[in-house]
C-alpha positions in Angstrom: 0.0 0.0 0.0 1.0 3.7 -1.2 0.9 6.2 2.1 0.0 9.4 2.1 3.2 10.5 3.9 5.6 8.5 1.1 4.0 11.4 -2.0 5.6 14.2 -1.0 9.2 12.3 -2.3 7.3 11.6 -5.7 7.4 14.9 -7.4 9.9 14.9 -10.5 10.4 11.0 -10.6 10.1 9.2 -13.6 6.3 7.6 -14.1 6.8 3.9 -16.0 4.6 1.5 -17.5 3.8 -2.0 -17.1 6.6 -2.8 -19.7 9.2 0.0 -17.5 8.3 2.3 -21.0 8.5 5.9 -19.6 5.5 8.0 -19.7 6.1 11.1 -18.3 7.3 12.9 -15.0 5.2 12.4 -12.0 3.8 16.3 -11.4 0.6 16.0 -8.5 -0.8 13.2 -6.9 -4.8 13.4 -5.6 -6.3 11.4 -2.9 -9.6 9.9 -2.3 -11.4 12.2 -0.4 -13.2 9.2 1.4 -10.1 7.8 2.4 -7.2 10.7 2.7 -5.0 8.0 0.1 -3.3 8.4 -2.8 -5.5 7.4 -5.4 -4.5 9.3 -8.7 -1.2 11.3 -10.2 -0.7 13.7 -12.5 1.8 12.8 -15.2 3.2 16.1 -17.1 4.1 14.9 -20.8 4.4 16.8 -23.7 7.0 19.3 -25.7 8.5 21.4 -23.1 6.6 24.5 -25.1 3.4 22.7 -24.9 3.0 20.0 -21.7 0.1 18.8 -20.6 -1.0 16.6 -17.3 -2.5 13.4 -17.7 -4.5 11.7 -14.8 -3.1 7.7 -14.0 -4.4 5.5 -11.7 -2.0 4.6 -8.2 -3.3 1.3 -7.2 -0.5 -1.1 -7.5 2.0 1.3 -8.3 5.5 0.5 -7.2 7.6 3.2 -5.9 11.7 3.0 -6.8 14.3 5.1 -6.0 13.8 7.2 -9.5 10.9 6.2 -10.7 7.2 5.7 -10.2 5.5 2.2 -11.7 1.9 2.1 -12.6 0.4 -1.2 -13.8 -1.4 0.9 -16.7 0.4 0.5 -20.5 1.9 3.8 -21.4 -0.6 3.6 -24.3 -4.0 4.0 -22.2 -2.2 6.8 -20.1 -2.0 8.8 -22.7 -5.4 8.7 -24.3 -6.4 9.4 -20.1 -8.5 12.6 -19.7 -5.6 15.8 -19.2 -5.2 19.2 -17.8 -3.4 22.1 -19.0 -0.5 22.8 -16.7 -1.8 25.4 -15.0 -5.3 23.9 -15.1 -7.7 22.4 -11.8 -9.5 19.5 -12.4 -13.1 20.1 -12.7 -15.2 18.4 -10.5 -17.5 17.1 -13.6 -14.4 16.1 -15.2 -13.6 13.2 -12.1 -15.8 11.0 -13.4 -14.3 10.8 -17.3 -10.9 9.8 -15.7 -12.2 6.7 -13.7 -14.4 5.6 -16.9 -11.5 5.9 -18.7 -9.8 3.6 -16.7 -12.5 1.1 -16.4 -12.5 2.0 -12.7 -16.0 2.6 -10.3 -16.8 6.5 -9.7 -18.5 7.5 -6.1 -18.9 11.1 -5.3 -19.9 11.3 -2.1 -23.6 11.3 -0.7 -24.2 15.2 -1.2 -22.2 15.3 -4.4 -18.9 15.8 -2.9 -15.8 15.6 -5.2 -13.9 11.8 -4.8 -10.4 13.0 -5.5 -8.2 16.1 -3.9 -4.9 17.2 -5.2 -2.5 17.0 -1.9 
């Protein structure tokens, strides 16, 4: 299991695939709200001109001691819903990310967003 505590070392590493394929470089990670966990990262891909975030899932990620490994193929991460770099996720735009991902979405009971950026 991924703590909380363990993200704030993240920032800057290297974000692999299943197939150690580099993605991108790990920019945010996002918690459930539910849970206070690490559920999500930003990855930050692109030309340096023109980058762009793209959401990733973190269960079963593997943390080394330069890199980030996420059991997604490098291919699915980068059709994933994105941000501009200087963008918030909308809250309407939470549930696109865990479709794309095949994943369940649960706002909470009064509508409350499922994922905060730490």
């Amino acid at each position: 299991m991924i703590h909380a505590a363990d993200v704030r070392e993240w920032r800057d590493l290297a974000v692999l695939d299943t197939e150690a394929h580099k993605i991108g470089v790990l920019e945010a990670v996002y918690v459930d709200t539910t849970t206070d966990e690490p559920a999500m990262a930003t990855v930050r891909t692109g030309l340096p001109t023109r980058h762009r975030l793209l959401f990733v899932p973190l269960d079963g990620a593997i943390a080394g001691p330069d890199y980030l490994k996420v059991i997604y193929a490098k291919a699915l991460v980068k059709t994933a819903p994105s941000i501009g770099t200087d963008d918030v996720l909308p809250a309407e735009g939470e549930e696109a990310i865990f479709k794309h991902y095949g994943l369940p979405y649960a706002p909470g009971a009064a509508g409350e967003r499922q994922l905060a950026r730490r």
